[in-house]
C-alpha positions in Angstrom: 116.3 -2.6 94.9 115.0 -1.1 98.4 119.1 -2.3 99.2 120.4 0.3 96.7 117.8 2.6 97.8 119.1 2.6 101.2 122.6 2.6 100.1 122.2 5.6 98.1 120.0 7.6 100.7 123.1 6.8 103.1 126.0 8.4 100.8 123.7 11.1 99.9 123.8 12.1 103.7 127.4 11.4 104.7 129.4 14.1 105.2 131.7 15.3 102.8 134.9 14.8 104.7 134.3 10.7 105.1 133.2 10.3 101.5 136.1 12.3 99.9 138.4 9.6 102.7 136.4 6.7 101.0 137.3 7.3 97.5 140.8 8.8 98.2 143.3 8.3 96.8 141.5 7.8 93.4 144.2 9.1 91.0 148.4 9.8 90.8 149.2 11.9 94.1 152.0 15.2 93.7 154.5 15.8 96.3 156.4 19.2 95.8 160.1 19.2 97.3 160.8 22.8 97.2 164.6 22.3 97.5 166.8 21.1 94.6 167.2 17.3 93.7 170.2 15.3 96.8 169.7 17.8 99.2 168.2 16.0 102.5 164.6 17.6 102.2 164.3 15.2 98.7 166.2 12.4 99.9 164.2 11.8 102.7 160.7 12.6 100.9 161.8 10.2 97.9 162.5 7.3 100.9 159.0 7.8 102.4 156.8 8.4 99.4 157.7 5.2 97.7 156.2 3.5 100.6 153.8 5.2 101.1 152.4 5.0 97.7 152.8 1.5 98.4 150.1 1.8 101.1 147.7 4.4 99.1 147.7 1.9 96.4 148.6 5.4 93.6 151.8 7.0 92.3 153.6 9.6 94.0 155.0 12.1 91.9 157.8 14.3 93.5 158.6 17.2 91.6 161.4 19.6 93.0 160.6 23.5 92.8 164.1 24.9 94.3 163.8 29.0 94.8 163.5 31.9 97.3 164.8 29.8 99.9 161.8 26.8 99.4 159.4 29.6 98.8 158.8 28.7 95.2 157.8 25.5 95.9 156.0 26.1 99.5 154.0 28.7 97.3 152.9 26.0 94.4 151.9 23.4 97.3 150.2 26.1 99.0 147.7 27.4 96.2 147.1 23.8 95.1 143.6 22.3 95.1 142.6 21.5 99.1 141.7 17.3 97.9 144.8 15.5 99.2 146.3 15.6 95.7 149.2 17.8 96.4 151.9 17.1 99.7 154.4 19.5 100.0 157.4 18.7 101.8 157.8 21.0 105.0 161.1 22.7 106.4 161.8 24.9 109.1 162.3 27.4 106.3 158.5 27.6 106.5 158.8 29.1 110.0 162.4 31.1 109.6 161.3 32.9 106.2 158.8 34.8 106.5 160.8 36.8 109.1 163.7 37.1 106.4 161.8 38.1 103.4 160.1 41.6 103.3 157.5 40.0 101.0 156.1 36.6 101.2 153.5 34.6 98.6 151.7 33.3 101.4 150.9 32.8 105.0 152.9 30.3 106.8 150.8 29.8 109.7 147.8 29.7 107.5 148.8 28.4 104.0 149.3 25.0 105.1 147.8 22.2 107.3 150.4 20.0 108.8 150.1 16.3 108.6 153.4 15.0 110.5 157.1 15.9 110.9 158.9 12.9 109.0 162.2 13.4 110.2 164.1 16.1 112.7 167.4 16.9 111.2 171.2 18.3 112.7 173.7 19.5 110.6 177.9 19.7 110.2 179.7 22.6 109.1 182.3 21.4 106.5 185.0 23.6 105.0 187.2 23.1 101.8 190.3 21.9 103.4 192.5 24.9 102.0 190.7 26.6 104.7 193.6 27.5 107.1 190.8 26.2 110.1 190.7 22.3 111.2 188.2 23.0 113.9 185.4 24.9 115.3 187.6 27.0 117.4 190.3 28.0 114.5 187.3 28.8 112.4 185.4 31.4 114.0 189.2 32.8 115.0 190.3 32.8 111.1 186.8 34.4 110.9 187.6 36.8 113.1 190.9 37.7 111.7 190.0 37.8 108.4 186.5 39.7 108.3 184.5 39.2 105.5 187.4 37.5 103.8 185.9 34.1 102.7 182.6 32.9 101.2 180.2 30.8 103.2 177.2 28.6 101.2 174.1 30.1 103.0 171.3 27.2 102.6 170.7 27.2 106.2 169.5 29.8 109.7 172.9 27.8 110.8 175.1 30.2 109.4 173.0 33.3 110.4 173.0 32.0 114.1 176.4 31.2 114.0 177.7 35.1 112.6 175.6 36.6 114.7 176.3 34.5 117.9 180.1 35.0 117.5 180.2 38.0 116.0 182.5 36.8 112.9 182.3 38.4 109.7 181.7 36.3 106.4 180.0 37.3 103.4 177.2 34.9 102.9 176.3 33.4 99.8 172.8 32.5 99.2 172.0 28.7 97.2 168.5 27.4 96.6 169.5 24.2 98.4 172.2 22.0 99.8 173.0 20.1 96.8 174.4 23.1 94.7 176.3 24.3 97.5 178.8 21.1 97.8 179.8 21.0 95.0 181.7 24.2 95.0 182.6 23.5 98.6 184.5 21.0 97.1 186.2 22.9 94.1 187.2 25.5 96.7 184.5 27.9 94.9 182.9 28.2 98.2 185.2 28.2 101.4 182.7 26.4 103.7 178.8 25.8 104.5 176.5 24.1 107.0 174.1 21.1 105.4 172.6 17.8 106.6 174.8 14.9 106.4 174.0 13.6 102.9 176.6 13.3 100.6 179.4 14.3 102.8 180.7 11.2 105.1 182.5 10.3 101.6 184.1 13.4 101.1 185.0 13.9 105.0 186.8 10.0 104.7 188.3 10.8 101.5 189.8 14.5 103.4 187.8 16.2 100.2 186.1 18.2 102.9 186.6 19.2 106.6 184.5 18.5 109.2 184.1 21.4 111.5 181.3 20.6 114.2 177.8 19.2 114.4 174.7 21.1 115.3 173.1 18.8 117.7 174.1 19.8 121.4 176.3 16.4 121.4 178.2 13.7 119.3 176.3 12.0 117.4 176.6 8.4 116.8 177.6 8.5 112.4 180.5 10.9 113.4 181.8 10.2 116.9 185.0 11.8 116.2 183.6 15.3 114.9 183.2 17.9 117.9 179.5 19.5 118.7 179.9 23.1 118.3 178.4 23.6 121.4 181.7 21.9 123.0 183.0 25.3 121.8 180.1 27.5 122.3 178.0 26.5 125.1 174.4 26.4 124.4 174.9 26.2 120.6 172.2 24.2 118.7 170.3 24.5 116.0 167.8 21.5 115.0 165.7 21.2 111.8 162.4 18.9 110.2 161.2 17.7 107.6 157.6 17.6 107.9 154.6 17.3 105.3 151.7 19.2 104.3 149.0 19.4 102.5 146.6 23.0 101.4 145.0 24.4 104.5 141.4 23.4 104.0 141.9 20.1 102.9 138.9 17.7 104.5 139.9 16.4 107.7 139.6 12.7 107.2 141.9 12.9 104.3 144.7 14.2 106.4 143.7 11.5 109.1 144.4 8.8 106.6 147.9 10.8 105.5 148.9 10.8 108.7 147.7 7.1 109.7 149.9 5.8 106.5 152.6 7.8 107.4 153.0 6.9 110.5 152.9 3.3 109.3 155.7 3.6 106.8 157.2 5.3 109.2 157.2 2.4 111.9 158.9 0.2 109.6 162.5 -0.8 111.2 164.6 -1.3 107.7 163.3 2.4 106.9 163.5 3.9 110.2 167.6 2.5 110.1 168.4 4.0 106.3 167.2 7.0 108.0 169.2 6.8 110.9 171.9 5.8 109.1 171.8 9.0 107.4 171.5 11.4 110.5 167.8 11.6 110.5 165.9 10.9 113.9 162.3 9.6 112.8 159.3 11.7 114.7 156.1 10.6 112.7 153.9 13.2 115.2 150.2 14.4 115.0 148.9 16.9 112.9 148.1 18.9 115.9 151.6 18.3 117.7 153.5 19.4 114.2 151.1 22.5 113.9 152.2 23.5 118.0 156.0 23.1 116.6 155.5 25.3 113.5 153.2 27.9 115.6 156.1 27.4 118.4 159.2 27.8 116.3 157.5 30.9 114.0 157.7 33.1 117.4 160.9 31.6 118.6 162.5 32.6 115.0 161.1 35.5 114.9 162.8 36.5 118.2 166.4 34.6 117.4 166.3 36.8 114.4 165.1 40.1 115.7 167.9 40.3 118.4 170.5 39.1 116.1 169.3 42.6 114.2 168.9 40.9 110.7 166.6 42.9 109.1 164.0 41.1 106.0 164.8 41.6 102.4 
């Protein structure tokens, strides 16, 4: 009796934070991927949330909420109760979009509180092979001869960069994510686009799709023979993550444990080589180091974007 006396008196008095990391998870977690189903964002997120509801011992629901450019979805994760119960899947778009849209649904450097960065991210731009351009070089001058001539599949701040660094004229499609765009990429709807390397080596063996350059500032290792753009245009790179998130106010300890089990799956060599094997470079950082990026890459953004004089709509 006095036992249970004691025990009581002591989970009366500790602190909200540790008790609410004692009894989490209690019941089926929601992850929100706010990009459409076999783009990179959800592949990745589906590959870590089934071990890591492994660890947490519940389900893990992902439910995709494609719109606005992820702001659909970033918006539902945001406004969801702060108890751990609702991840959202993070993308640069969290830091690019509020300086592209003249009205956003929430604040992106106080909506969410980071947990890690799963996985940083290059890209490839791929054409439609009736593109008169079989590299980097040929593109920008078809693009340059032909002003505003053929379609490019915005998903991306790739394409952005890349009109305003060069100066070529395209007209700029917008999708809601990677996965619609390829497919009409590869009917010829759309002449070319920039997306992660999901879905594509296939199409590049099978000469379904052209390989125009990588984002990274070298080779990298899945496609050794497809240039870097910045062989072409010195100083070219554009890098992206795939971080997750959870409500800003969510008790501390519960993001603590997030992150701990996260990390953990994210150690795990047969996952960290399907990754790889995909183009994704495992970073499994702290909260605090993923909240620097975000606050880091808002401002840096913000500036890339300013002098490039696109203007938020």
């Amino acid at each position: 009796m006095i036992a249970r006396r004691i025990a009581a008196f002591l989970l009366a008095i500790l602190p909200a934070s540790l008790a609410d990391a004692q009894d989490y998870p209690s019941r089926t977690i929601k992850l929100v991927v706010p990009f459409a189903a076999g783009g990179g964002s959800d592949v990745v997120s589906r590959l870590v949330m089934e071990p890591l509801s492994a660890r947490l011992g519940q389900p893990i629901v992902v439910e995709n909420r494609a719109g606005a450019g992820g702001n659909l979805g970033m918006a539902a994760g945001a406004s969801a109760a702060a108890d751990g119960y609702t991840l959202t899947t993070l993308t640069q778009n969290l830091v690019v979009n509020p300086h592209m849209y003249a009205a956003m649904p929430f604040d992106a450097l106080k909506a969410f509180q980071p947990v890690t960065i799963m996985v940083k991210v290059y890209s490839m731009l791929i054409a439609n092979p009736k593109l008169p351009a079989k590299d980097f070089a040929e593109f920008i001058a078809y693009a340059e001869a032909n002003p505003g001539k053929f379609n490019a599949g915005q998903t991306l701040l790739s394409l952005l960069l890349l009109a305003s660094t060069t100066g070529a004229k395209m007209t700029l499609v917008p999708y809601r994510g990677e996965a619609l765009v390829l497919p009409d990429v590869l009917s010829g709807q759309i002449d070319a686009t920039v997306q992660s390397f999901i879905g594509i080596g296939q199409h590049i063996s099978a000469g379904s799709l052209r390989a125009l350059g990588v984002t990274s500032p070298k080779r990298i290792a899945q496609f050794p023979d497809v240039p870097a753009i910045a062989e072409t245009l010195p100083g070219y790179e554009v890098s992206g993550w795939y971080g997750i998130g959870v409500p800003a106010g969510t008790p501390a300890s519960i993001v603590a444990r997030l992150g701990t089990e996260l990390k953990l799956v994210l150690a795990d060599p047969a996952l960290r080589k399907g990754l790889a094997d995909r183009g994704f470079d495992v970073i499994a950082n702290s909260a605090e180091a993923y909240a620097a990026v975000i606050a880091e890459e808002y401002q840096k953004y913000r500036r890339l974007i300013a002098e490039a004089g696109i203007k938020p709509e």
